[in-house]
C-alpha positions in Angstrom: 113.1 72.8 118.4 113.9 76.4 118.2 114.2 79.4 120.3 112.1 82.4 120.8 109.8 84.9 122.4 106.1 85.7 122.2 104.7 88.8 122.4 101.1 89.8 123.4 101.2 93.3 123.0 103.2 96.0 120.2 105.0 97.2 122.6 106.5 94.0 125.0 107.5 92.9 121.3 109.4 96.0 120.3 111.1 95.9 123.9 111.8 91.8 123.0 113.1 93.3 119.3 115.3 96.0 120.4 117.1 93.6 123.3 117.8 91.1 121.4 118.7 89.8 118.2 115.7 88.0 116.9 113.9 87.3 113.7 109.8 88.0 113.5 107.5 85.6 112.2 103.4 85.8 112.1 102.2 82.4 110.4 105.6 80.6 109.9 104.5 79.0 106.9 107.8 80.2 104.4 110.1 81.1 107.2 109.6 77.6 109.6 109.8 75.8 106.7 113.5 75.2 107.4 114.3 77.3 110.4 117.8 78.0 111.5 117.9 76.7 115.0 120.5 78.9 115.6 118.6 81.9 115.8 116.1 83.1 117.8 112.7 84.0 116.6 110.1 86.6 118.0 106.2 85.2 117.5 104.4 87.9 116.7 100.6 86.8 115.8 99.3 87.3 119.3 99.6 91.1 119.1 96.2 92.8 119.1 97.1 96.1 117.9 98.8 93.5 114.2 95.9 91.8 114.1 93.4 94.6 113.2 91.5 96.1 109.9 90.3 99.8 110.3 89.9 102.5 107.8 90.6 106.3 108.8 90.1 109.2 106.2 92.8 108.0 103.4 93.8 104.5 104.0 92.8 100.7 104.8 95.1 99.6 107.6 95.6 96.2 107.4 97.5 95.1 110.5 100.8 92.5 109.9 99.1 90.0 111.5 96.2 89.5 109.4 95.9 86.6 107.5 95.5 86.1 104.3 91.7 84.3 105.3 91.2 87.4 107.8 91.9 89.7 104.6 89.6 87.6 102.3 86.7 88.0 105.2 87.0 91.5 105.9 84.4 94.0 103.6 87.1 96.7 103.7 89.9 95.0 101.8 89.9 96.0 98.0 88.9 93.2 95.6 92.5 93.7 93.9 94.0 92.7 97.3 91.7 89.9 97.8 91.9 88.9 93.8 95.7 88.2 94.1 95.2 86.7 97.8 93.3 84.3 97.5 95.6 82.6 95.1 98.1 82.4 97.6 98.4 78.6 98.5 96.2 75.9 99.7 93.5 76.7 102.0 95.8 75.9 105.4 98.6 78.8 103.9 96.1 81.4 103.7 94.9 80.6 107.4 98.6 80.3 108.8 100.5 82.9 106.3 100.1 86.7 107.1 100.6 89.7 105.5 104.3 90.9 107.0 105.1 87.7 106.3 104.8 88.0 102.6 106.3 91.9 102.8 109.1 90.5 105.4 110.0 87.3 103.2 111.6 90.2 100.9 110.5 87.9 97.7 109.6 89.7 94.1 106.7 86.7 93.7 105.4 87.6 96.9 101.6 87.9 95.5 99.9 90.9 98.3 103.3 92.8 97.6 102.7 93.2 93.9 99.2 94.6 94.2 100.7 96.9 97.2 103.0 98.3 94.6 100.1 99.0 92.1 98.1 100.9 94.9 101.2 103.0 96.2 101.3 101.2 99.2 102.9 102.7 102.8 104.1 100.7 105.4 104.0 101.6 108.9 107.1 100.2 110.6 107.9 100.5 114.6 110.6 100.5 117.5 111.2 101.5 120.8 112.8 104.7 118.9 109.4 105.8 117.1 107.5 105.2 114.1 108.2 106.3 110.1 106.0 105.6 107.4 107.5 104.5 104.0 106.6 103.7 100.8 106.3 100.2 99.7 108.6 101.2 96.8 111.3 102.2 99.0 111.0 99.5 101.6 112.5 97.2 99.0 115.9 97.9 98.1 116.8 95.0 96.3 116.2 91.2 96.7 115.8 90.4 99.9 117.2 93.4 101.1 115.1 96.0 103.2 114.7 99.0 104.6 114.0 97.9 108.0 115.9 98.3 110.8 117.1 95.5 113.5 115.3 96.8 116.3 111.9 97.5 113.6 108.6 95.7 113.3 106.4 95.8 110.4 103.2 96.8 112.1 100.1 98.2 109.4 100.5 97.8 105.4 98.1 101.3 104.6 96.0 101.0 101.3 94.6 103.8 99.3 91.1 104.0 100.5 89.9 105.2 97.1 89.2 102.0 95.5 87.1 103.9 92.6 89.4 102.6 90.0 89.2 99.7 86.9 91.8 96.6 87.9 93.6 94.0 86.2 94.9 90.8 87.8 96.9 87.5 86.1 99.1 85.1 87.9 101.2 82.9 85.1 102.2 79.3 87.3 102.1 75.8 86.8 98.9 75.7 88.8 97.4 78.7 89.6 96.6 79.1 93.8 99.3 76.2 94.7 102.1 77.8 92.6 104.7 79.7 93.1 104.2 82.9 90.3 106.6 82.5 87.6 105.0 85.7 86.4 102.0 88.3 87.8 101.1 91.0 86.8 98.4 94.0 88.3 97.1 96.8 86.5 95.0 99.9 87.7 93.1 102.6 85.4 90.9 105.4 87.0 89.2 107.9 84.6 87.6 111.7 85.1 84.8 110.7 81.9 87.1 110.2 79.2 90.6 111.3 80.8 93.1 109.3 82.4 94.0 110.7 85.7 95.7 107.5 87.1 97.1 104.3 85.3 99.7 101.6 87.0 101.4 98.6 86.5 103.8 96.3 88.2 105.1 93.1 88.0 106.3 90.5 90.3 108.5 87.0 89.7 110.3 88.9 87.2 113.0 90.3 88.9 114.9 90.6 91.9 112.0 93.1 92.9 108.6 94.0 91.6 109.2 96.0 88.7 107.0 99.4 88.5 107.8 102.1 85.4 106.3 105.5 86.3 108.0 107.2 83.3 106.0 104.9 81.3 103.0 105.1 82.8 103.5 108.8 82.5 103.1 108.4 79.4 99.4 107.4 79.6 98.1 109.8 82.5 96.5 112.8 81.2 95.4 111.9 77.8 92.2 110.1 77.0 91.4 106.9 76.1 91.4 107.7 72.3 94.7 109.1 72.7 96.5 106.3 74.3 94.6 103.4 72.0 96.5 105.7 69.0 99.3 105.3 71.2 98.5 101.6 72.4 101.8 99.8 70.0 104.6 102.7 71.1 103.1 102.0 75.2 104.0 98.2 74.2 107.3 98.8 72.9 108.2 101.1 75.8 107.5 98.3 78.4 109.3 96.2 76.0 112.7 98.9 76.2 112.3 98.3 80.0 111.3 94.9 81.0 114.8 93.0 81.9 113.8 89.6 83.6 116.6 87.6 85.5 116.9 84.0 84.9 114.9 81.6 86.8 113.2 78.4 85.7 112.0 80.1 82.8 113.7 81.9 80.4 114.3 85.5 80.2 112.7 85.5 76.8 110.0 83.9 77.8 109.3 86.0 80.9 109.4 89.2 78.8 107.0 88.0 75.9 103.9 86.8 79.0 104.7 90.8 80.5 104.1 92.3 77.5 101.1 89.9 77.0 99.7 90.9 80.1 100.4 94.4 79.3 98.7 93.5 76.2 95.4 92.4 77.6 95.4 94.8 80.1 95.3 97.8 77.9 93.0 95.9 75.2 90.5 95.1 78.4 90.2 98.5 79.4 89.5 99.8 75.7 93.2 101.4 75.4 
């Protein structure tokens, strides 16, 4: 049996978050696994204003609340999202397991967080003080460690709402939706006719956070396609100089060889 408080509204849970010393949970399906009943948890999946999916001028705001099945059903989540969603775990996960979940859990194999690096992600985050917006890039600031305040609630993840882009999705497990990702990868390319005017990657299970190299990407944006498939072997080796996978139940050597695979594939899908 453990302790808590549920919230029906953003702001009764904020109040319930700045007064006490609580820990926020959605679906429970990682964090009640083995909770701590020494701690006191704040229920948070009741909250309307978490539980919604709108789109304003720039973004898709998926609330923190959603579910993975809520984000699968909804026509105004990008297929990248829901490509690397629905391979989060059985059937009963995805209808339990929410979004700030899978941001709050603080994991590097956290599947919605790697393709919210790819996009350029922005979290909305809340309190009793205000609200900030920040960058999914700096809300992680090391394994499990975050840039979110005691008193702070995840509240929206904001998407891009231009989706006018080529993708690339692979998740490297034992089994693919029931398994933990030893390795995944995204990739995104978007094109003005035969110039490069946005290319991404990132990569998550590889290290303590989801690994994104803008100076090597830079190297691609701006040139065209004939350029960079002259260039294809030195973008290769570049990831190659960068990619430093920790040790986990695979090998570091192994880890590297299935990113620059992927990286592989990716570029030789897209013509590059």
């Amino acid at each position: 049996m453990v302790n808590g408080y549920m919230a029906t509204s953003l702001r009764e849970a904020l109040e319930i978050r700045a007064a006490h010393d609580v820990v926020p949970y959605g679906g429970g399906t990682d964090l009640m696994i083995a909770a701590d009943t020494s701690l006191t948890y704040l229920y948070v999946n009741r909250i309307p204003e978490m539980k919604q999916i709108a789109v304003d001028d720039a973004y898709v705001r998926i609330g923190a609340s959603c579910t993975f099945t809520e984000v699968l059903a909804s026509p105004l989540v990008p297929p990248l999202m829901k490509a690397a969603v629905e391979q989060i775990g059985a059937p009963a996960i995805r209808n339990g397991g929410t979004m700030g979940g899978n941001i709050g859990n603080g994991s590097a194999k956290a599947d919605s967080v790697l393709i919210e690096f790819v996009l350029g992600a922005k979290l909305r985050l809340a309190s009793v003080r205000g609200e900030r917006i920040v960058p999914i890039e700096a809300f992680y600031k090391g394994r499990k460690q975050l840039d979110l305040a005691k008193d702070e609630l995840i509240v929206e993840i904001l998407l891009p709402k231009d989706a006018d882009y080529e993708w690339y999705y692979e998740k490297v497990g034992a089994r693919r939706a029931l398994a933990i990702s030893r390795i995944s990868f995204a990739g995104l390319l978007r094109c003005d006719g035969d110039v490069i005017t946005d290319f991404a990657t990132a990569f998550g299970a590889v290290a303590g956070t989801v690994l994104r190299f803008p100076d090597v990407e830079a190297m691609v944006i701006g040139k065209t396609k004939a350029e960079v498939k002259a260039m294809h072997d030195a973008i290769v080796a570049a990831y190659g100089d960068h990619i430093v996978p920790t040790a986990g139940r695979v090998s570091k050597e192994y880890r590297k060889d299935v990113c620059l695979n992927l990286v592989e594939d990716f570029l030789t899908s897209k013509g590059l």
